[in-house]
DOTORVO-838074 format. One record per residue (C-alpha): x, z, y; residue in one letter. Coordinates in steps of 0.001 Angstrom, whole numbers, plus 500000, padded with zeros to 6 digits. Each point is the difference from the previous one (the first is absolute). Example, Ala and Ser with C-alpha at 12.3 -4.5 7.8 and 13.67 -1.06 7.14 Angstrom:
<rs>
{r {512300, 507800, 495500}, "a"},
{r {501370, 499340, 503440}, "s"},
</rs>
This chain:
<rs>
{r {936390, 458160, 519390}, "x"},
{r {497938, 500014, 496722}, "x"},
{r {499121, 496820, 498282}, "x"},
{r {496043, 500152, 500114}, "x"},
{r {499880, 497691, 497215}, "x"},
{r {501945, 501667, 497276}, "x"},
{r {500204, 503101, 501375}, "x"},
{r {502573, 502090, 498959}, "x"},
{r {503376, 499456, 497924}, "x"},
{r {502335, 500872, 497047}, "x"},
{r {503008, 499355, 499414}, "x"},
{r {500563, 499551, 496604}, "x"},
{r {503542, 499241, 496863}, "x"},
{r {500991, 499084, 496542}, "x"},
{r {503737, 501227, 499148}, "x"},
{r {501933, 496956, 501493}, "x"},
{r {500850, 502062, 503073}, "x"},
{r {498165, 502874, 500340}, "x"},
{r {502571, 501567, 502896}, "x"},
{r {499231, 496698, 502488}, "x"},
{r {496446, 500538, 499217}, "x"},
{r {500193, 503542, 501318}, "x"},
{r {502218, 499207, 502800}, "x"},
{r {497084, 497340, 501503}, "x"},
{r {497106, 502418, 498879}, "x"},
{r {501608, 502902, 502018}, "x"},
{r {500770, 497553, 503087}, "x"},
{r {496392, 499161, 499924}, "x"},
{r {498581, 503416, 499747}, "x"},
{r {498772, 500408, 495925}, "x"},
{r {501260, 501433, 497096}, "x"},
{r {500470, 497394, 497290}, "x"},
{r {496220, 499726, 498042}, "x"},
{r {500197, 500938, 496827}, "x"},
{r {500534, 498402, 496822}, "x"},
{r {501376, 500298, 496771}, "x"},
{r {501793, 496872, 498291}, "x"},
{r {501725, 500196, 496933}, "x"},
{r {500086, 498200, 496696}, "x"},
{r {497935, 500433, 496704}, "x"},
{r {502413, 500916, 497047}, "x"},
{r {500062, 496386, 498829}, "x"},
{r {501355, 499341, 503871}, "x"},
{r {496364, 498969, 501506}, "x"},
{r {500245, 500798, 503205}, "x"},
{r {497413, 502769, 501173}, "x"},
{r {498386, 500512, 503252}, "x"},
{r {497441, 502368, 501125}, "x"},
{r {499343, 500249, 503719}, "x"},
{r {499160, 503838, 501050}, "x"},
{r {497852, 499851, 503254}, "x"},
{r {497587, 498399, 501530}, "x"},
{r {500423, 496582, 501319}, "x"},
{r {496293, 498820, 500322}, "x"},
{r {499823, 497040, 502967}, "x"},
{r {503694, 501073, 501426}, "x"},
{r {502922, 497937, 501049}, "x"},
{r {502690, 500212, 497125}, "x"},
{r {503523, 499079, 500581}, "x"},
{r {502366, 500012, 496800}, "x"},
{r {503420, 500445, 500382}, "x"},
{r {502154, 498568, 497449}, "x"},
{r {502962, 497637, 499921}, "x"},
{r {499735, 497947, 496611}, "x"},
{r {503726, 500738, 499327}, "x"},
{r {501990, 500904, 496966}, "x"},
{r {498396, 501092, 497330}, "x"},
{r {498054, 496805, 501717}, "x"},
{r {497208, 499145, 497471}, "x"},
{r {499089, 503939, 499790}, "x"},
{r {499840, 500162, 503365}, "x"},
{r {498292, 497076, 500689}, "x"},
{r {497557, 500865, 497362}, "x"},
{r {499612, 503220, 501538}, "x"},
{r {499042, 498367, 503295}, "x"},
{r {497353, 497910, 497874}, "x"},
{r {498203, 502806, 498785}, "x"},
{r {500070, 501928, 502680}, "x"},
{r {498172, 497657, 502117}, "x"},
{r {497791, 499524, 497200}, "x"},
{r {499268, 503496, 500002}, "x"},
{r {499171, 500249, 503929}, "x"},
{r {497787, 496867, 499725}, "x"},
{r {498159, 501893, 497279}, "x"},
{r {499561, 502881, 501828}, "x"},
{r {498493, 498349, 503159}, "x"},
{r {502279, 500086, 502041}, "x"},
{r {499562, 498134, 503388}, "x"},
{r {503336, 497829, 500062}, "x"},
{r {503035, 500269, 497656}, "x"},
{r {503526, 498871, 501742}, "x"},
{r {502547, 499441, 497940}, "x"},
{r {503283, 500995, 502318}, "x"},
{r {503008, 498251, 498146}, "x"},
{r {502916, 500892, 501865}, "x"},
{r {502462, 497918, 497064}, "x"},
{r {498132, 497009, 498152}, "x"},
{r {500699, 499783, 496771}, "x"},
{r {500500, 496433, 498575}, "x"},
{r {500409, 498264, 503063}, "x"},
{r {502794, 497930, 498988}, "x"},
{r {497874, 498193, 497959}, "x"},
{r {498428, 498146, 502811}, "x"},
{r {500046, 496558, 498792}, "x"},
{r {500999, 497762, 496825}, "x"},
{r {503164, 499827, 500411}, "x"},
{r {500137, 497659, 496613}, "x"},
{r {497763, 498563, 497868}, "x"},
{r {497876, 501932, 498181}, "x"},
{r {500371, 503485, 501947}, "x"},
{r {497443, 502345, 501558}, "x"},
{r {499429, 500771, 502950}, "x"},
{r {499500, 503690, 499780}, "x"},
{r {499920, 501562, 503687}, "x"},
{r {496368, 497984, 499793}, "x"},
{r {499233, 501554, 496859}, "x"},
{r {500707, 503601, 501367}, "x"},
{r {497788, 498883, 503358}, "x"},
{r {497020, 499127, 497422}, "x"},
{r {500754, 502848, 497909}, "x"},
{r {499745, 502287, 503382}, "x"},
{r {496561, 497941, 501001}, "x"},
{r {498697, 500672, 496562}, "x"},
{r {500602, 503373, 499947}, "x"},
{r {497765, 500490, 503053}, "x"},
{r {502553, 500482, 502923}, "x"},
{r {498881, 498568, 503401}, "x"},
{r {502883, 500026, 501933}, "x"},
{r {503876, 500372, 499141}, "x"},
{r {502405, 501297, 502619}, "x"},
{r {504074, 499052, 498841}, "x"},
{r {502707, 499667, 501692}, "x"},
{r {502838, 497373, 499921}, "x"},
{r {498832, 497468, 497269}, "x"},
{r {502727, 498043, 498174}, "x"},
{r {498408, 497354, 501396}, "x"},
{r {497615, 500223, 502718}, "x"},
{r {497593, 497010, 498991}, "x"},
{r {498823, 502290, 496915}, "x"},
{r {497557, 501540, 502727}, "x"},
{r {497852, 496798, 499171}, "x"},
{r {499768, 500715, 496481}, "x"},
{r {497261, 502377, 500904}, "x"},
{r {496565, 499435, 501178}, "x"},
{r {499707, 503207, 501026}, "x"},
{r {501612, 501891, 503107}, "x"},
{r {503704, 500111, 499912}, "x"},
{r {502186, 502072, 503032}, "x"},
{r {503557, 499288, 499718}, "x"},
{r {502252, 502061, 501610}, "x"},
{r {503814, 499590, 500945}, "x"},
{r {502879, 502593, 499181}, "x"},
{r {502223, 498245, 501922}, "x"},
{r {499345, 501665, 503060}, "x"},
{r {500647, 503426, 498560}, "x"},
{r {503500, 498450, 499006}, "x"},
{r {500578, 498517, 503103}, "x"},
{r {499274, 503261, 501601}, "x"},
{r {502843, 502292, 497898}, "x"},
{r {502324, 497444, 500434}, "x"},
{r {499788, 499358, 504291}, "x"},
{r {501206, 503546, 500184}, "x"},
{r {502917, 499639, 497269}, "x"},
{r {501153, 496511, 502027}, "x"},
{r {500062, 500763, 503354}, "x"},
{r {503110, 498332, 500808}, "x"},
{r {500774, 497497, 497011}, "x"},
{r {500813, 496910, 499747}, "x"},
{r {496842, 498990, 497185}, "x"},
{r {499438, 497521, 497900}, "x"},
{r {496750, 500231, 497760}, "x"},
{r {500542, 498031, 496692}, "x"},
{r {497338, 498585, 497678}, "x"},
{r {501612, 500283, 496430}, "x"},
{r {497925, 496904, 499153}, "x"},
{r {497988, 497176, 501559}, "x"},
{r {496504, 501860, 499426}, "x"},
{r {501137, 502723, 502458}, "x"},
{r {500535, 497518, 502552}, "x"},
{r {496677, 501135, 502170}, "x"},
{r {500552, 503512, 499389}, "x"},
{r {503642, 499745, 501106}, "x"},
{r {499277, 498656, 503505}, "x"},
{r {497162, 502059, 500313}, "x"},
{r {502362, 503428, 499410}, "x"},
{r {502550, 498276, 502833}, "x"},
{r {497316, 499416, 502484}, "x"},
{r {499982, 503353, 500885}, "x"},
{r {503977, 500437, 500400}, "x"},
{r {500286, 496113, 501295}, "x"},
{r {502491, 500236, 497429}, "x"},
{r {501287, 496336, 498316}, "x"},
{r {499140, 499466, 496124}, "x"},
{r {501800, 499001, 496963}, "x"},
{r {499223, 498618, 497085}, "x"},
{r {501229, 500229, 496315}, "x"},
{r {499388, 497017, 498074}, "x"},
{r {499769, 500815, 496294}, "x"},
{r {499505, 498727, 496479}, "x"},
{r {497678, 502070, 497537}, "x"},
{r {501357, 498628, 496479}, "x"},
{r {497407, 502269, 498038}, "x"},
{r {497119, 502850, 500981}, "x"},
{r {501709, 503088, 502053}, "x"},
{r {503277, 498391, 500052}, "x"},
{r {501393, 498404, 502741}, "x"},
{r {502948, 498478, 501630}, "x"},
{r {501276, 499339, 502681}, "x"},
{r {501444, 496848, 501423}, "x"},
{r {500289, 499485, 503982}, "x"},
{r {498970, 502188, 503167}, "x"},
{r {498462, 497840, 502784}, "x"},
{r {500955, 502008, 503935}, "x"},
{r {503080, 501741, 501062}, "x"},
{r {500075, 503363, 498513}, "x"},
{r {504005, 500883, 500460}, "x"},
{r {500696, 503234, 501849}, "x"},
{r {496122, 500455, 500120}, "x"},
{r {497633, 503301, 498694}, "x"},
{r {497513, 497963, 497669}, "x"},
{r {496738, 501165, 499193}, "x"},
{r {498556, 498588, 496671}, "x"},
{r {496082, 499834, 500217}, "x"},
{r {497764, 499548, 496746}, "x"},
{r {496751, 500769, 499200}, "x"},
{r {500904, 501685, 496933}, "x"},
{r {502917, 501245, 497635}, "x"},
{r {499473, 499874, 496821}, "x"},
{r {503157, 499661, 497553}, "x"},
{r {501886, 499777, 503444}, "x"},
{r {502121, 496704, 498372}, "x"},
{r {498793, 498260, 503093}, "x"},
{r {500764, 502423, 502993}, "x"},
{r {503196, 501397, 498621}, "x"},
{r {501546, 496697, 499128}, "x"},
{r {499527, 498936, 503434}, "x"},
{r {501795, 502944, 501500}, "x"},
{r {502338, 499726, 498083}, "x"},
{r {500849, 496480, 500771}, "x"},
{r {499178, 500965, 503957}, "x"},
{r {502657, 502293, 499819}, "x"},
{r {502889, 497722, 498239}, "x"},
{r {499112, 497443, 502596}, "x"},
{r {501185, 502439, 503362}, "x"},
{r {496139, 501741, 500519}, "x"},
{r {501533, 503562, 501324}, "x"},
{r {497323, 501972, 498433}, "x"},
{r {496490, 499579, 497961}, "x"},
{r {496683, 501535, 500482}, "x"},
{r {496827, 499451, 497839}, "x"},
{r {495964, 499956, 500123}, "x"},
{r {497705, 499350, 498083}, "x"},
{r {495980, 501251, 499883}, "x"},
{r {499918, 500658, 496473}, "x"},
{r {502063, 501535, 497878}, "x"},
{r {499765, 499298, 496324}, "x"},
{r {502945, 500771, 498954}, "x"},
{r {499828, 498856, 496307}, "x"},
{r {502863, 499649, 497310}, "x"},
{r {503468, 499876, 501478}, "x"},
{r {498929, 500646, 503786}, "x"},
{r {501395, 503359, 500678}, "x"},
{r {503502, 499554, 498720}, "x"},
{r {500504, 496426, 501523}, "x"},
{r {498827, 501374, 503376}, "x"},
{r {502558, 503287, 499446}, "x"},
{r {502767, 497320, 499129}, "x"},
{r {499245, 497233, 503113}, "x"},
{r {501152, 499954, 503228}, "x"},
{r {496854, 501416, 501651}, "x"},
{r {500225, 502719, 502084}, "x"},
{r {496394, 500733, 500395}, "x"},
{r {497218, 498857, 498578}, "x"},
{r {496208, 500697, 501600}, "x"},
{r {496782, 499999, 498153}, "x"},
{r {496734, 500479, 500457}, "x"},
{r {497922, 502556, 497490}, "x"},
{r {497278, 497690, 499036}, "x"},
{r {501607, 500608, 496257}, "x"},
{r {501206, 503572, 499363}, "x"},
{r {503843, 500590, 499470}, "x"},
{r {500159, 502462, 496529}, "x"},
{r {502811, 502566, 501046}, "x"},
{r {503074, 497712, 497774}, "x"},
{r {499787, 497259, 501988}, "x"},
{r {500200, 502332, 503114}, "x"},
{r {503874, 499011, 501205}, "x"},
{r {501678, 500584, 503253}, "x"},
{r {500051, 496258, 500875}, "x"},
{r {495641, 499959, 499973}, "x"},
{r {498339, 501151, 503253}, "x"},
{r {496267, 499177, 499647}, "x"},
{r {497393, 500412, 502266}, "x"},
{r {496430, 500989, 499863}, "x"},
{r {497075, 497625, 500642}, "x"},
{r {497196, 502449, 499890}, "x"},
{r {499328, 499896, 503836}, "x"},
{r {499603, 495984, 500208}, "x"},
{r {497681, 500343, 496639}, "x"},
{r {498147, 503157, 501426}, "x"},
{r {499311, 497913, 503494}, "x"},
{r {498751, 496877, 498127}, "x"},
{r {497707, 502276, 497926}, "x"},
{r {498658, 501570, 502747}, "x"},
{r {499336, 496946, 502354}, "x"},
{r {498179, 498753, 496370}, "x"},
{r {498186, 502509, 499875}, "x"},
{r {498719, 500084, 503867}, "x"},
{r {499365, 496556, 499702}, "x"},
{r {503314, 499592, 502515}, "x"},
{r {502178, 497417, 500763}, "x"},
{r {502588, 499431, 496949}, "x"},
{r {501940, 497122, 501414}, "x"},
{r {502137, 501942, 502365}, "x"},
{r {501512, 501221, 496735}, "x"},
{r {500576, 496195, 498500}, "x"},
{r {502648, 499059, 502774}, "x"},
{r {503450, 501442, 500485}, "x"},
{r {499663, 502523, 502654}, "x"},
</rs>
């Protein structure tokens, strides 16, 4: 079914992720449209798009991941580019959102800069943004323009129903922010949860100081939203495991992996840890102990009900 009012559609990517793009362009029928982004010798970044995109719908594919101001500043320009080319509607598909942590003043005096980027991504001309998994899932109303927000817990979920099929599970929130997210991975298993109550004593270090449910003798699965120096999620393992857990599992929807990540999840006691590709994995961080899992169908669906003018929603809600 062809959207009558935008006609057709390209898919479109900066160099965040260019193998995720192509994965949802080829699910959805297109090559990838395009482009050429680089940088200026003084490190301007360049763009030039290389087709026509006169009164189509353009979707963008690019996580605003590490190198995170290039690539967010790719995004930028990009949609700059398509809005000064005509094109119908420009969708910015974020499938990791870069400065989402900073979703509120957490002391005096600090920004608030997952607004900023939501302006910034107004500004630029974009006129709807498709994510998935926000850090926090209230920065959907820092837009005032269409936002669909969709869940990788379900692809989780999925892997890990056929790896427990007759465990005793206990899905653990490493903190009190993953409470929600927690229950909503054990619906599915009607599996009990646990919590781990910590202390952070300074930024991306943490420590742990209690676990809240009966986790002795018990598979635990750790559920985040995303790893990124992996203090956190290993540290609670860890401390799962000295207190009688009989193994640890791990998931997460985004995997930063920054600093010290790879070699404190080689050293911890988790077996496996699952992500989802919304940020790529370079080839050294690649280790036997990291499954991940693609999200290019979900994204692919979402674009295409978009595009048709279908129902998104059925994507929102853990199915």
């Amino acid at each position: 079914m062809r959207n009558t009012l935008f006609g057709d559609f390209k898919i479109f990517t900066g160099n965040a992720h260019p193998a995720l793009a192509a994965e949802i362009a080829n699910l959805m029928g297109k090559p990838l449209g395009r482009a050429e982004v680089g940088t200026f010798s003084d490190g301007e970044i360049s763009v030039s798009i290389q087709e026509v995109v006169r009164g189509l719908d353009i979707y963008i594919v690019q996580s605003t991941s590490e190198p995170v101001n290039r690539n967010l500043m790719e995004l930028l320009i990009l949609i700059d580019a398509m809005k000064r080319a005509s094109a119908g509607r420009v969708n910015a598909v974020i499938p990791y959102y870069g400065y989402a942590r900073q979703d509120r003043k957490a002391k005096a005096r600090d920004p608030i800069t997952a607004k900023l980027v939501a302006n910034l991504l107004a500004a630029a001309g974009a006129d709807r943004v498709v994510t998935m998994d926000l850090h926090a899932a209230q920065i959907q109303g820092y837009f005032d323009i269409p936002v669909d927000h969709l869940l990788g817990m379900p692809i989780l979920v999925s892997h890990f129903k056929k790896k427990f099929t007759d465990t005793d599970l206990v899905v653990v929130s490493p903190d009190h922010g993953s409470v929600t997210r927690a229950r909503n991975v054990a619906q599915p298993f009607n599996a009990p949860i646990a919590i781990i109550d910590k202390r952070r004593q300074k930024a991306n270090e943490s420590e742990v100081m209690n676990i809240i449910g009966e986790i002795t003798g018990k598979t635990c699965l750790l559920v985040d939203d995303m790893i990124d120096t992996a203090g956190t999620i290993t540290n609670a393992a860890n401390a799962l495991m000295e207190r009688g857990a009989e193994r640890v599992f791990a998931c997460a929807t985004h995997g930063v992996l920054s600093g010290p990540a790879i070699e404190r999840i080689e050293a911890s006691a988790i077996q496996e840890m699952v992500l989802l590709n919304t940020v790529p994995l370079p080839e050294e961080k690649q280790i036997s102990k990291i499954k991940t899992l693609s999200v290019a169908p979900l994204f692919a669906e979402a674009m295409m009900s978009i595009h048709t003018n279908g129902s998104v929603s059925k994507l929102f809600v853990n199915r």
